[in-house]
N, C-alpha and C positions, 0 to 999 in steps of 0.2 A: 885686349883679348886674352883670354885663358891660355897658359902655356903647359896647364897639368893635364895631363892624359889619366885613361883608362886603362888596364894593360888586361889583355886576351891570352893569357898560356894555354898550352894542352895540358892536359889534365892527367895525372899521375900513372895512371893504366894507357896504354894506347889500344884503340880499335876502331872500325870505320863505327863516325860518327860525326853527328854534328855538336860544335863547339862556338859559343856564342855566351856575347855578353847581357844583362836583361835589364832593361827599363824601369825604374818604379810606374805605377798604375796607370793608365790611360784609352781613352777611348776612341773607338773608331765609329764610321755612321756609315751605315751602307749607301751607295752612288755618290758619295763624297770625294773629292780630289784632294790627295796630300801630295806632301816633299818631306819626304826625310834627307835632311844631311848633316855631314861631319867633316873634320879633318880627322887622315886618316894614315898610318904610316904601319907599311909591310913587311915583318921578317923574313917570310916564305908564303904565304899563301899570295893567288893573284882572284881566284873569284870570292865576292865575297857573298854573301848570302845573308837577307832579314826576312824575316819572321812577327808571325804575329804569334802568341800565347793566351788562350785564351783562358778562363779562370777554370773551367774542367779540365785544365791540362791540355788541354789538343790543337793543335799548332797548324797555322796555314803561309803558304810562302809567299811574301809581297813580292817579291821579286831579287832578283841577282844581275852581278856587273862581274867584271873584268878591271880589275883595279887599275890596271894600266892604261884605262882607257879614258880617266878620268885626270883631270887639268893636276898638273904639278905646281903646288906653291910654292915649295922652297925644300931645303937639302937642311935636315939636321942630322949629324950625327954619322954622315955617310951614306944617309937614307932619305930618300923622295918621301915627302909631306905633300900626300894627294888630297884635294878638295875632292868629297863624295858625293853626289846628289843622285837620288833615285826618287820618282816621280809616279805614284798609285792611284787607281780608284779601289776605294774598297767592296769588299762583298759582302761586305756584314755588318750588322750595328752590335759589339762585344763591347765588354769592358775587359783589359788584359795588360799584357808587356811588349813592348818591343825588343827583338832578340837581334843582335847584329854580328853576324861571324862566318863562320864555312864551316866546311867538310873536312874531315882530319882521316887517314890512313896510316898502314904502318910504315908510311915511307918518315910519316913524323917520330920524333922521341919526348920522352914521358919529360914535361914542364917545361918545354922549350917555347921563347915567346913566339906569336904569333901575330898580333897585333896593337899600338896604341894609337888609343882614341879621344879627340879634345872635341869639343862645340859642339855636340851632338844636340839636332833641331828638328822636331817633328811639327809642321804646319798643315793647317788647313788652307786649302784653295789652292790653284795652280800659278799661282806670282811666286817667283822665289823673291825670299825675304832674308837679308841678310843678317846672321847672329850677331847678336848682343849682349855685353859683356857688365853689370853695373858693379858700383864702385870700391867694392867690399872681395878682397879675395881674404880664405883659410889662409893659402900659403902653406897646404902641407903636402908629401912627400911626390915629386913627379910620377908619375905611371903607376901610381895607388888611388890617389882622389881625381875625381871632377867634380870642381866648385863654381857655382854660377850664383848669380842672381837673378831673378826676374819680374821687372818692376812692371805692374798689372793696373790697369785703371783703379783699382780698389782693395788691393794688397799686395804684401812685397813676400815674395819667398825667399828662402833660401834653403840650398838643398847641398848636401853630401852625399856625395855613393863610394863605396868601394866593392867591387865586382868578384868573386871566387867564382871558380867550376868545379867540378870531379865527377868522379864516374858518375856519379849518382844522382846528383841534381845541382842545379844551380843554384848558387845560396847567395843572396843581396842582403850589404849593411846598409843602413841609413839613417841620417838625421837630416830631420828639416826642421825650419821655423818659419811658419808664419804670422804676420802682423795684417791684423784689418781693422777696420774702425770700430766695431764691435767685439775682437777676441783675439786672444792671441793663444798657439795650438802649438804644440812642442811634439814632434813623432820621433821615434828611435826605433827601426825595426832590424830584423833577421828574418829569414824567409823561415825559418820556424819559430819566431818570439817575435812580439812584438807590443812596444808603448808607446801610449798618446797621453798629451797633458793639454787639456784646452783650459782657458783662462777669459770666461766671460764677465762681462759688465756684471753680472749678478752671480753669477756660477765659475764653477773649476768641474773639471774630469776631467779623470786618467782612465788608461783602458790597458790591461796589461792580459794578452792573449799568448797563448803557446800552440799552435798546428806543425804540420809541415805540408812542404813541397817534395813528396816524394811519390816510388812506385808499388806502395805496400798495399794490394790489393783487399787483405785480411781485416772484416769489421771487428771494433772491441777486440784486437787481438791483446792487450794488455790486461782487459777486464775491468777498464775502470767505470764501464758502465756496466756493473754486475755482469749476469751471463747473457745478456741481450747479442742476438746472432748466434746462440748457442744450444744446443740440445744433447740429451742423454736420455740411456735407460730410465725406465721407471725403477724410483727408488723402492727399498725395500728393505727387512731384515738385516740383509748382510750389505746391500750395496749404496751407496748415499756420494751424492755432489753436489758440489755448491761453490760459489764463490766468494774468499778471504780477501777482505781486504788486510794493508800495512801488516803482511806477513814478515816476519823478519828469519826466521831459522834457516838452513840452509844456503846463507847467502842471498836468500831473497830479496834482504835488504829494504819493506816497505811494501816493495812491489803487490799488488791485486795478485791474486793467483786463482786459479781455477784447480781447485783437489776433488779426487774421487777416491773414496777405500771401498777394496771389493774383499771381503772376509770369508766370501768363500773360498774352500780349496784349491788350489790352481787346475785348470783345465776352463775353470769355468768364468765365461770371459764377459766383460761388462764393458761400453763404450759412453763415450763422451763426442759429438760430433759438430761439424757446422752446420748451423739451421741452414743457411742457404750455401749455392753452389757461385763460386768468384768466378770472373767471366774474363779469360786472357784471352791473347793472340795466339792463332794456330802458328805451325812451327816457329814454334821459339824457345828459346833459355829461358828459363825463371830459378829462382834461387828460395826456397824455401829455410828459413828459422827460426826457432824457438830455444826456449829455457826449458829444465824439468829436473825433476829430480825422483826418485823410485826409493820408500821407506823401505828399509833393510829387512822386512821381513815379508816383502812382496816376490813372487818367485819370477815375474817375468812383467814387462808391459809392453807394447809397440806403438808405433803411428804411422797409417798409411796417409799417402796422397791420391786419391781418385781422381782420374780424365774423366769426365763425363761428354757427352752427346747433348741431354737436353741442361737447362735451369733448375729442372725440380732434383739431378742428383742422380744420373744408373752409375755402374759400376764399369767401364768400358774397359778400362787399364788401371790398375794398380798399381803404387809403387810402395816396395814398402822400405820407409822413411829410419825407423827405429829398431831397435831390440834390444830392451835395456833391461839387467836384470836388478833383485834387493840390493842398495846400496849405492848405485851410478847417479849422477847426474852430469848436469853440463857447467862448464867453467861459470860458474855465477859470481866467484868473489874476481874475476876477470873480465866481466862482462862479456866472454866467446861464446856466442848461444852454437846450441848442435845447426847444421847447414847439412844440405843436402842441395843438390844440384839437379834440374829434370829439363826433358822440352815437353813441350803440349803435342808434339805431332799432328797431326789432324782434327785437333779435339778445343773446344770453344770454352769450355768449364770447367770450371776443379773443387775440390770440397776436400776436407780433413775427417780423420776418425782415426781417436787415442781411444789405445786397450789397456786395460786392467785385466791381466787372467788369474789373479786371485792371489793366497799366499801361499808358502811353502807348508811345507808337508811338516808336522812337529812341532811349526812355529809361533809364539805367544799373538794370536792372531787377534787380540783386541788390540795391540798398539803396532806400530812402526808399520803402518796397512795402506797409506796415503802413495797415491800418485796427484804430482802436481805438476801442473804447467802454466807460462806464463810468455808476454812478449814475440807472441806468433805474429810472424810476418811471410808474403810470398812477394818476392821484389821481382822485377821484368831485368834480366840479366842476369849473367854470373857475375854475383858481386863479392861472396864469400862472408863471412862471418860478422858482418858489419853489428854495429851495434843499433836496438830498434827505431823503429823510424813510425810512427803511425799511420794511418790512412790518412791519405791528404781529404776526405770528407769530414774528416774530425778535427776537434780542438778542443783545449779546453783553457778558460780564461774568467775574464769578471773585467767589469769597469765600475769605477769608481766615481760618485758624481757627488759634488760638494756643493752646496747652496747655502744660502743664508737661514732656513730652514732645515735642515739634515744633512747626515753624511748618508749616503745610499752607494750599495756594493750589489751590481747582477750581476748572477754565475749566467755560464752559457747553458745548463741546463734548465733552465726556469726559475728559479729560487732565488732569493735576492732577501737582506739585511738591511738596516739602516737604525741610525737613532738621530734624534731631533728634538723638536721641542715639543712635541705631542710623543716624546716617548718613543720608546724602541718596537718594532715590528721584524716579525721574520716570518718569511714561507718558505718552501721546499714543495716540488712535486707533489699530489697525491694529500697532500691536508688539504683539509676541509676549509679553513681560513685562516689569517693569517695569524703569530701568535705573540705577544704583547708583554709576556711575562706581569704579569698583572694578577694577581690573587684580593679574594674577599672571603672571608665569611661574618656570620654574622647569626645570632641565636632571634628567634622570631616567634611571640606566642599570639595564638589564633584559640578564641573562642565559637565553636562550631555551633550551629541549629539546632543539632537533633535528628538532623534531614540526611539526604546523600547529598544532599547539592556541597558544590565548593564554596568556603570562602576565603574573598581575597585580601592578600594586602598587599600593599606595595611598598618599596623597598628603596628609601635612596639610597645611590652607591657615591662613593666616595669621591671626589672631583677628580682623580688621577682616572675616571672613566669616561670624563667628559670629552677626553682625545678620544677614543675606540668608536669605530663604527657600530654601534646596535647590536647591527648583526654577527659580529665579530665577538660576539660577549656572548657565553656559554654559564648559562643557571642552573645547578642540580638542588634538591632538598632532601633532607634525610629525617627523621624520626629520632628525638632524642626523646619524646615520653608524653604521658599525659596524666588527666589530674581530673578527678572530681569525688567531690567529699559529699554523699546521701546521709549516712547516719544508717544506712539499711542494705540490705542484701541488693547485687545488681550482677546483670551476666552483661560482659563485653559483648559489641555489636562489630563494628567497623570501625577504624580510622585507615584513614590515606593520607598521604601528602605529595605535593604535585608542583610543577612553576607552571607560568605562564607566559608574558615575553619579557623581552627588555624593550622598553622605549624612550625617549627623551622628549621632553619642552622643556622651555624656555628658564624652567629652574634647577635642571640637571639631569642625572641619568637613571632610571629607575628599573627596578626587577619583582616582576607580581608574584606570590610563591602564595601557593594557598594550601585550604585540608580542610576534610571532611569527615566528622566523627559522631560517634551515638550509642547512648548505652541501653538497657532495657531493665526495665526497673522488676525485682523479682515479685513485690505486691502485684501490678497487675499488667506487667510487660508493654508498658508505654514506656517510649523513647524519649531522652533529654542528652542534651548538648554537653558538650565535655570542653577543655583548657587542655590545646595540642602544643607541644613547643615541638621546635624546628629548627635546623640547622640549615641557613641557606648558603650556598657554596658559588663562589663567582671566579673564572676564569675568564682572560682574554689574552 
């Protein structure tokens, strides 16, 4: 049997709350009967309280004991080692965590332990089933890891956790390994980072993600999906926004940032806003920060926080956030963003809007004009100055997938690389297909009718296009000139030049590029055919 625990501290700040350790991944099935249990040793708490977490965050309670109430195994340490078992049906089909811990007051102090935890068992059905231990322990530090085994009809795990709390969120390390007769899968997470390395018969992938688990209600508050969730004044003359990416000045350090310069003279005030209105809880603390900085020749900028009533955004209460004038910013080369502390009162919504009121009176008003902001977060509590956390709706990452045929890398925004043996591909949002880095050109002469009609020729391309989809190969033609020798006077008529597709059989890849030309003879303005050359241009 396992003799290493899990260890439960409070968490560095005290205040009523609950404090509990989390599960890696697992699911529940509605009308289904479980057993959770552990062994379980108390410094001070006697009820304990589990949870379920579900993956939006929102947590329901399986239920709670009285620790004392449960069978005593043995005495380490000065301290009763109680057998746990608590017995559920569920009310939901989730995929989520299980959270195992209680309620903490100020009667506790900040990182005092509270609980350790060995053999922790979640079952299906109502038979308790006794934990099992296989043959293989880590063997590292007591009351840090819980190392198990668990030998499965058809693969064998093996899992590490080490458990943190703090004010803010619960943050879970881990590594596992598994082995099945098809793959073997290597994870190593952080509840905000996380990699996987699978290892199949034919294939490898890794997946290396970064999100978090926190309570930043603020979308895109760092910018790195452009200014998506964001709105402003209509640009103009004097006033312009946009978002920077890999700013570096100011201590930005890289960071996306969101600037607006307003050039005209101060009074006159230009904003930057959230598209949409963020949806908190009525009275409560929330904790608003951000980054910014105000170019030294701007006379004034602010930022409020608006309560609103509905989603679309009134104005119900204001707070105003800022007043910063040329020259200030916030501790950037510190990472201390400016903090402000609010409640919601009565009010269900909230929304931002940063001022620019223009520049100083005298002042060289084409440069040093910029307000910039970056790293906006609103956390549920008074947390204070923390460093940014993103929306737990977001993340951003790539996986890697390796085969005998290509290396392939997807972003989490759609866009994905890869090279292989048919050659490299790349897409990104918003192109039209995908692009191959693939160049041709190639000089083409065509002898015309006389006529308007086109004619064609076709064009084979060079076998480095016999990987590329068809339709994925882009043909333009250009006019390099034309030719015909009369002996006599002639007036130009027309020429064009045009493509026509790409297609492939069975002897390669090919591109139709034709033209159409004619001159008129000045004896008696009848039309003859001309010698067009061509420049045919091949991308993929």
């Amino acid at each position: 049997m396992s003799t290493n625990y899990i260890r439960l501290s409070a968490p560095p700040t005290i205040f009523n709350c609950y404090c509990g350790l989390v599960s890696s991944d697992t699911n529940l099935i509605n009308e289904k009967e479980y057993i959770i249990h552990f062994k379980c040793i108390s410094y001070k708490p006697s009820n304990i309280v589990v949870r379920f977490k579900k993956k939006d965050n929102t947590e329901i309670t399986l239920g709670q004991f009285n620790i004392e109430s449960c069978e005593i195994l043995k005495i380490v340490n000065n301290k009763n080692e109680y057998y746990c078992i608590l017995k559920f049906r569920s009310t939901i089909t989730a995929e989520g965590n299980i959270l195992i811990g209680t309620n903490i007051d100020n009667t506790y102090v900040a990182n005092e332990k509270l609980l350790d935890i060995r053999e922790v068992a979640l079952q299906k059905g109502g038979l308790l089933l006794p934990y099992t231990q296989g043959a293989i322990d880590l063997g590292k530090e007591i009351s840090e890891l819980n190392t198990k085994i668990e030998q499965l009809a058809d693969s064998i795990s093996l899992k590490a956790s080490k458990i943190e709390t703090n004010i803010m969120e619960e943050r879970v390390s881990s590594a596992e390994l598994k082995i099945s007769p098809n793959q073997i899968t290597t994870t190593v997470m952080e509840s905000n980072k996380f990699t996987e390395f699978k290892q199949g018969i034919d294939n490898f992938q890794f997946q290396i993600k970064q999100g978090m688990n926190s309570t930043n209600v603020v979308r895109n508050g760092n910018f790195k999906n452009g200014y998506n969730h964001w709105n402003g004044h209509q640009t103009d003359s004097n006033f312009y926004w946009d978002v920077y990416t890999n700013y570096e000045s100011y201590g930005f350090n890289g960071r996306s940032v969101l600037s607006m310069k307003n050039t005209n003279w101060y009074s006159v005030e230009k904003s930057i806003y959230s598209h949409n209105c963020y949806e908190v809880e009525k009275n409560t603390d929330y904790t608003l920060n951000f980054h910014y900085c105000v170019e030294k020749n701007i006379q004034e900028c602010r930022v409020f926080l608006v309560l609103s009533n509905t989603l679309e955004g009134d104005s119900a209460k204001v707070y105003s956030v800022l007043n910063a004038f040329g020259g200030q910013q916030s501790d950037l080369r510190n990472d201390i963003p400016h903090t402000f502390k609010f409640n919601t009162e009565d009010y269900k919504y909230v929304w931002l809007r940063f001022d620019n009121l223009g520049m100083k009176l005298n002042s060289e008003w084409q440069i040093f004009n910029w307000f910039s902001i970056t790293d906006i977060a609103i956390y549920k509590g008074d947390v204070g100055a923390i460093k940014f956390l993103q929306n737990p709706n977001e993340s951003y990452g790539n996986v890697v997938k390796i085969d005998e045929d290509k290396i392939k890398c997807d972003f989490e925004n759609g866009s994905y690389n890869s090279i292989g043996r048919k050659g490299n591909r790349w897409y990104a949002p918003g192109m039209e297909y995908p692009y191959h880095f693939l160049s041709y050109h190639e000089a083409v002469s065509i002898t015309t009718d006389g006529t308007s009609n086109y004619i064609t020729r076709d064009i084979k391309l060079p076998a480095r296009f016999n990987y590329v989809d068809p339709n994925e190969i882009s043909i333009t033609a250009s006019l390099k000139g034309w030719y015909k020798y009369k002996g006599e006077m002639f007036a130009l008529e027309s020429i064009s030049v045009s493509t026509a597709r790409v297609y492939r059989n069975e002897s390669g890849t090919y591109a139709q590029v034709a033209a159409y030309g004619h001159i008129r003879r000045s004896s008696d303005f009848g039309s003859e055919g001309l010698q067009v050359n061509i420049t045919l241009h091949v991308t993929a």
